[in-house]
C-alpha positions as CSV (number, residue, x, y, z in Angstrom):
1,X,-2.3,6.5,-19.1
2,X,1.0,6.5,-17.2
3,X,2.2,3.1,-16.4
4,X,4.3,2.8,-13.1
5,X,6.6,-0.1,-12.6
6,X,6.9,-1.2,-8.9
7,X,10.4,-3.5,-8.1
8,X,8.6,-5.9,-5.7
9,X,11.4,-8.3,-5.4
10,X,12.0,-7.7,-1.5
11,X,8.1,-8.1,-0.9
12,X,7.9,-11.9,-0.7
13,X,11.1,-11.1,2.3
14,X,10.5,-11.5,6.1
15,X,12.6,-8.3,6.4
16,X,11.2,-4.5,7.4
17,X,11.9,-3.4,3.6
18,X,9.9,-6.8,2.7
19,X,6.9,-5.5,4.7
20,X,7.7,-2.0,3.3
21,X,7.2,-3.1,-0.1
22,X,3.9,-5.4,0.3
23,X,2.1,-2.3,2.4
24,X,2.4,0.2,0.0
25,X,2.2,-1.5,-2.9
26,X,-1.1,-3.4,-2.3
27,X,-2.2,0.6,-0.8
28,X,-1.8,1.2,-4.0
29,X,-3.1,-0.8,-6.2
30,X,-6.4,-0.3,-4.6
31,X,-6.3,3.7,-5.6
32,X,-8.1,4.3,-9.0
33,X,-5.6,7.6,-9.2
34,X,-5.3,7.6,-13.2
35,X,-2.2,5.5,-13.1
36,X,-1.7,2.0,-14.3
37,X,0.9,-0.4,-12.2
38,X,3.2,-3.4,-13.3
39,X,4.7,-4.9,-10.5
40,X,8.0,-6.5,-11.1
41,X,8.3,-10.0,-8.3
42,X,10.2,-13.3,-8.1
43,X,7.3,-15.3,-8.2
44,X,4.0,-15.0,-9.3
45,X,3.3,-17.6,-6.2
46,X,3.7,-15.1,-3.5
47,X,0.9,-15.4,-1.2
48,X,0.8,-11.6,-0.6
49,X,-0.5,-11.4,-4.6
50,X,-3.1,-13.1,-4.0
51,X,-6.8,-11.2,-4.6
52,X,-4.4,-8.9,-6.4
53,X,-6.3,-8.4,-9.9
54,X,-5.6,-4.7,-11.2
55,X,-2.3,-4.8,-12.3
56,X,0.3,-6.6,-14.5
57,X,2.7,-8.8,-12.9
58,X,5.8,-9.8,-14.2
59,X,8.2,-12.6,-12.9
60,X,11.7,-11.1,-11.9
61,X,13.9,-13.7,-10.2
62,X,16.8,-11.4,-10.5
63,X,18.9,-11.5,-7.6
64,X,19.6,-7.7,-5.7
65,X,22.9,-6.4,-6.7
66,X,23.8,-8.8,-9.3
67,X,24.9,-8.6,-12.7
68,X,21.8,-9.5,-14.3
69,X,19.9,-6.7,-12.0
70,X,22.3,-4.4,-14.2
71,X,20.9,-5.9,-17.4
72,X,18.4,-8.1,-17.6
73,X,16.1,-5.8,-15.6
74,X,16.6,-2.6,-17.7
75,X,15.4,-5.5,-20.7
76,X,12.5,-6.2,-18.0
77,X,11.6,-2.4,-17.6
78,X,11.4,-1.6,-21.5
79,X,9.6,-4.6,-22.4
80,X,7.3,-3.5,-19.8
81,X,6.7,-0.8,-21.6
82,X,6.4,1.2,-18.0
83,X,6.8,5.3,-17.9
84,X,8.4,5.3,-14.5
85,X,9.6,2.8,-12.0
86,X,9.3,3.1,-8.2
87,X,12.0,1.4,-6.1
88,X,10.8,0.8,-2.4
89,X,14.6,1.3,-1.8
90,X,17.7,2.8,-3.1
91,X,19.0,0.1,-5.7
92,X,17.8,1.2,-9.0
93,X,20.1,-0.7,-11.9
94,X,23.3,1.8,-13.2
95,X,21.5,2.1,-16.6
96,X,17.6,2.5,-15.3
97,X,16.1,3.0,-19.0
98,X,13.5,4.8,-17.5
99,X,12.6,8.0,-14.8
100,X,12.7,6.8,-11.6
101,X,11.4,7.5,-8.3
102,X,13.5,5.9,-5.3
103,X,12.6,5.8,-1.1
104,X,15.5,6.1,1.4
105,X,14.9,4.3,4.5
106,X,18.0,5.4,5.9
107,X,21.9,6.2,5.6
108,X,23.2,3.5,7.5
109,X,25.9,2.1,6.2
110,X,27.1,6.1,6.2
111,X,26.9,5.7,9.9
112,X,27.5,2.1,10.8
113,X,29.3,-0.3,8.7
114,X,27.9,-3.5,10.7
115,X,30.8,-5.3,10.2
116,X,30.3,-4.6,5.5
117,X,32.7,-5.4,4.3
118,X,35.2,-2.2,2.5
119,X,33.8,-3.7,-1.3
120,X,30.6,-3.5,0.2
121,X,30.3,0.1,1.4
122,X,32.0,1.4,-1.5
123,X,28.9,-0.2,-3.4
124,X,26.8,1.3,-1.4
125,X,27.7,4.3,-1.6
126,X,28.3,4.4,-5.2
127,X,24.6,2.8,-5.7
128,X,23.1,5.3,-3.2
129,X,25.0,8.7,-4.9
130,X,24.0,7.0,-8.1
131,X,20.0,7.4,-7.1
132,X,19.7,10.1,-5.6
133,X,21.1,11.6,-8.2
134,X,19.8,10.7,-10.8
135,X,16.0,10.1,-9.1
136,X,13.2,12.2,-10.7
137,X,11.9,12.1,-7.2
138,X,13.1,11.1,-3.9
139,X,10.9,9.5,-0.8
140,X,12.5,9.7,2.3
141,X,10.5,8.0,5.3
142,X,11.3,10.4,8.1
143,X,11.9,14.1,8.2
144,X,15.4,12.5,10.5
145,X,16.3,10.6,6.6
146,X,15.5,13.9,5.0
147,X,17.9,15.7,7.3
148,X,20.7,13.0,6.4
149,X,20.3,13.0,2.9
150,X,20.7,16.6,2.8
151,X,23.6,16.4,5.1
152,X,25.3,14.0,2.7
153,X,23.9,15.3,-0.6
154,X,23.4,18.7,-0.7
155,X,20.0,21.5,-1.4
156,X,19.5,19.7,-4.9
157,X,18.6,16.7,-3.3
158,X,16.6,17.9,-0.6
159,X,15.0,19.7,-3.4
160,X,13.3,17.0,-4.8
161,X,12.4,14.7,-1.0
162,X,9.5,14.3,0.1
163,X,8.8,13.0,3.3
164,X,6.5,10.0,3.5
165,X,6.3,8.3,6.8
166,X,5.7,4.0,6.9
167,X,2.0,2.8,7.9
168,X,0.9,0.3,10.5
169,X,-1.6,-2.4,9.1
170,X,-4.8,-2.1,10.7
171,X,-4.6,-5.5,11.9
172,X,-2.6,-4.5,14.5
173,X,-4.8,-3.5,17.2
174,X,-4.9,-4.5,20.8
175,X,-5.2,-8.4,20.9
176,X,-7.9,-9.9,23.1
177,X,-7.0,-11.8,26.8
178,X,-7.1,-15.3,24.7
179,X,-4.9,-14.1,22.2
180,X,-2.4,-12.9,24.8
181,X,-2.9,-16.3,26.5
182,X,-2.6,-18.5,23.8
183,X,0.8,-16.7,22.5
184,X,2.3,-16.4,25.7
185,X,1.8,-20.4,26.1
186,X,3.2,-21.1,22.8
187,X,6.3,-19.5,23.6
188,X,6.6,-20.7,27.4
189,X,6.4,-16.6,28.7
190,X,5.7,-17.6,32.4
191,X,6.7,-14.0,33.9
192,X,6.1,-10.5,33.1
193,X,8.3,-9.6,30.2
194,X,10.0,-6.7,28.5
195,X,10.0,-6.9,24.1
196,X,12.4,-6.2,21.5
197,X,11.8,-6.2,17.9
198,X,14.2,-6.3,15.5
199,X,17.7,-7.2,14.3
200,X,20.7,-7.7,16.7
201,X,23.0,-5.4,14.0
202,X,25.6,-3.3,15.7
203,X,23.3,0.0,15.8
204,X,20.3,-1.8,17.4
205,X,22.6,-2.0,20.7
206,X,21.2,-5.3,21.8
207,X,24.5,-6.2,24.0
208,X,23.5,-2.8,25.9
209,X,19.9,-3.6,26.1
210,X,20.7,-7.3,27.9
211,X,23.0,-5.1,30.0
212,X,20.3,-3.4,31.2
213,X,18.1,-5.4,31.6
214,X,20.3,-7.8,33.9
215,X,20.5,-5.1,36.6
216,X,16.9,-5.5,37.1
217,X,15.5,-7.5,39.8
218,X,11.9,-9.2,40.1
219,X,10.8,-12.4,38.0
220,X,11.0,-10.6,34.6
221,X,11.9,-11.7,30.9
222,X,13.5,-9.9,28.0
223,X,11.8,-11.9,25.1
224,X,13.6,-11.0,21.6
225,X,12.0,-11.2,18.8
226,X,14.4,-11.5,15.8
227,X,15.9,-12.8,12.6
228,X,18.9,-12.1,11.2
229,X,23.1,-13.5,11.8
230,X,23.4,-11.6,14.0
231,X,20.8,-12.4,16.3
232,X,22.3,-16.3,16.3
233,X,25.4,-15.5,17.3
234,X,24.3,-13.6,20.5
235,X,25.3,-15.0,23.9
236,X,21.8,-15.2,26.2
237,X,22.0,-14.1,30.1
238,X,19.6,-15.7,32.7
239,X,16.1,-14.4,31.6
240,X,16.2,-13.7,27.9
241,X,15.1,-15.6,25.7
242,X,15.6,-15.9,21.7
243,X,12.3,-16.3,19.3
244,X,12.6,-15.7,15.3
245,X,10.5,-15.9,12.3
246,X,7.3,-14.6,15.0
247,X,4.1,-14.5,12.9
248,X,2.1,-11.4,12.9
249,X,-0.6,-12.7,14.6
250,X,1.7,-14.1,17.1
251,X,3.7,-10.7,17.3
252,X,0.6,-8.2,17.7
253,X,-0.2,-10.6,20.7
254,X,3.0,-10.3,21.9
255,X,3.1,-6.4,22.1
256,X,-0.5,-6.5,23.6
257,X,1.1,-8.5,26.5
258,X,4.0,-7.2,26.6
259,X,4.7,-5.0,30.3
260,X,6.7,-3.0,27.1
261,X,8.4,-2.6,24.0
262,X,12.2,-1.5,24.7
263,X,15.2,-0.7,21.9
264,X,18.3,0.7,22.1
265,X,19.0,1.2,18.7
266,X,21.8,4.1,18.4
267,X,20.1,5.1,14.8
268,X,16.9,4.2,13.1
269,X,15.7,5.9,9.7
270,X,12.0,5.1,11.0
271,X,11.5,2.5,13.5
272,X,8.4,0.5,12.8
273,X,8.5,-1.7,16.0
274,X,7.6,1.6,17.8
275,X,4.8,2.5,16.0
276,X,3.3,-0.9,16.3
277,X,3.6,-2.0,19.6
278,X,2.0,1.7,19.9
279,X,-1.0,0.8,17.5
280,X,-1.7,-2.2,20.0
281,X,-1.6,-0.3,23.3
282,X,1.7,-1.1,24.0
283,X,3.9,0.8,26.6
284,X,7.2,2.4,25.1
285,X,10.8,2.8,26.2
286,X,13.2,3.7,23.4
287,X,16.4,5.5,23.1
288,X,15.9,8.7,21.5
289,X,17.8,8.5,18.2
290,X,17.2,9.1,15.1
291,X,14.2,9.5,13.8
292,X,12.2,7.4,16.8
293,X,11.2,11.0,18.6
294,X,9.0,11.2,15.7
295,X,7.3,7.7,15.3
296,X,7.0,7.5,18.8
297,X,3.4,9.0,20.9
298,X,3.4,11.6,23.6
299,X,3.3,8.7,26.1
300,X,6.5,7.0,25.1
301,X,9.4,7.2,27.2
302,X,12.4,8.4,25.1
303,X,16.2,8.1,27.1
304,X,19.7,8.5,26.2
305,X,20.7,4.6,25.0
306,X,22.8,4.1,28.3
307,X,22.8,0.9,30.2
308,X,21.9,3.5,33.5
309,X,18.9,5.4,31.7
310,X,17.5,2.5,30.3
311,X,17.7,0.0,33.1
312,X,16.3,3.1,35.5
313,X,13.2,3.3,32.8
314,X,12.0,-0.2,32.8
315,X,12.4,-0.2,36.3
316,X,9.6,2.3,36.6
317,X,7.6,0.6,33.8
318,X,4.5,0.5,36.1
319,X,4.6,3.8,36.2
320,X,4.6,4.5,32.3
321,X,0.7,4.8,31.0
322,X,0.0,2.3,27.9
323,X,0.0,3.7,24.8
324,X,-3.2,4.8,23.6
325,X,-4.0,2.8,20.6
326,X,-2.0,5.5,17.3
327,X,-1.6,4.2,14.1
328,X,0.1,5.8,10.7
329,X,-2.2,4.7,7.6
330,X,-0.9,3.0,4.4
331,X,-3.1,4.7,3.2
332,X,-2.3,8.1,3.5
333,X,1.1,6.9,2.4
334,X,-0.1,5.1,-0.7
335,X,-1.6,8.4,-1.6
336,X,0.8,10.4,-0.6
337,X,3.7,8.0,-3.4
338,X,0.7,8.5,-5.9
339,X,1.0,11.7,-6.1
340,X,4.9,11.5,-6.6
341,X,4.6,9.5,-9.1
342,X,1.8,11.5,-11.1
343,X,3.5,14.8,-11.1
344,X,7.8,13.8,-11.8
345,X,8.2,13.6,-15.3
């Protein structure tokens, strides 16, 4: 039986790629698909292992792009005794002993440094040729990443992509009146209020978005929802408002009360936010970059990321109809990685 490693050292993160990670993996670990798993984490203590009985775990407290990922983990992998390893992302160590299937969430640091330092984005780059090149199979999570890598790679790594879009939990439905209520106490939302999800990096645009959203009138609230450096360093307006580390519960209330979900972002690789806030009947406005044409429903409102076109949409959020509840399955994903893994040799 082929044994599949799974590096699950971002899954115990509060990050997108954390969530990524914990998805999919537990997707698949519930397919009996002829494969056998070892998942590679930094603590056996994670809370999202828990229930988690058909596979072999393996401690891995080995820090992302350290020295010991460059040799203690190919140690890790062999002892393992796994056939392949699938990385949830694009850091697989130089020396992989192993085949090795990778997913590509994006090229940002191609497109936006964020303030890396030079070091930095020479090691990315060099890590990210380094995959790709060398993957026996590549997952990219939007036919927009797809596009890029072949941009920046060439025919022989489109080749061997396959495009596997992200799910939406299916606990993220449309949260009941008391939910909404209850949330919106908690976090003192008195007025109607526009939501953003996400990081306040440099391609999410989040100055912009407060731009436009200060040209509004009426009693309404930009409520960000975020984590990050970045996010702390922001200077607030009159009528926005800061919230981090949001639990799910509390965030799928806060989409289903939401008068919308609204981003900026000048480039995203999937966007899960959108499909989200879409999966609880949230209304939509998003720039209409990168790959969000795709993750977003036919009822979304899509607009060039300009302080004008954005403020002009949210000013006619009342006429936007909600989002009819659309959701992308881990499932189908989970199956869909199976199958990548089964058949690269």
């Amino acid at each position: 039986m082929k044994r599949v490693g799974i590096d699950c050292r971002f899954a115990g993160s509060d990050t997108g790629l954390g969530r990524y990670t914990r998805e999919l993996t537990t997707y698949l670990l519930k397919r009996e698909d002829g494969l056998a798993y070892t998942v590679f984490v930094r603590s056996k203590d994670e809370p999202w292992l828990r229930g988690i009985s058909n596979a072999t775990i393996v401690e891995a407290a080995i820090p992302h792009y350290s020295f010991a990922e460059q040799t203690t983990l190919p140690r890790l992998l062999l002892l393992s005794r796994v056939n392949l390893l699938f990385s949830p992302h694009f850091n697989v160590p130089y020396a992989c002993p192993v085949p090795f299937v990778v997913t590509i969430h994006d090229l940002i640091l191609h497109r936006y440094p964020n303030h890396a330092s030079k070091l930095r984005r020479l090691f990315y780059r060099f890590l990210m040729r380094r995959s790709v090149t060398k993957a026996k199979g590549i997952i990219a999570v939007s036919d927009f990443t797809a596009g890029e890598l072949a941009r920046e790679y060439g025919n022989r790594i489109a080749a061997k992509t396959t495009v596997i879009r992200e799910g939406v939990h299916e606990r993220f439905v449309p949260a009941s009146v008391a939910q909404q209520e209850r949330v919106r106490r908690k976090y003192d939302l008195r007025r109607p209020f526009f939501l953003y999800v996400g990081n306040a990096k440099e391609h999410k645009n989040v100055p912009l978005l407060m731009e436009a959203f200060a040209g509004l009138g009426g009693d309404l609230e930009l409520v960000l929802a975020m984590n990050g450096p970045e996010a702390m360093k922001l200077t607030l307006p009159s009528r926005v408002s800061r919230i981090t580390k949001v639990p799910e519960a509390d965030l799928i209330a806060l989409y289903s009360s939401a008068l919308s979900f609204v981003t900026a972002s000048a480039y995203e690789g999937f966007c899960l936010p959108v499909a989200e806030a879409q999966a609880c009947g949230c209304r939509v406005i998003a720039s209409n970059k990168g790959a969000i044409p795709e993750v977003a429903g036919p009822s979304a409102v899509l607009v060039e990321p300009t302080v004008d076109a954005l403020r002009d949409a949210m000013a006619a959020v009342e006429d936007i109809s909600k989002s009819e509840p659309f959701r992308l399955g881990w499932e189908d994903a989970a199956r869909e990685v199976a199958t990548v893994c089964e058949t690269v040799s």
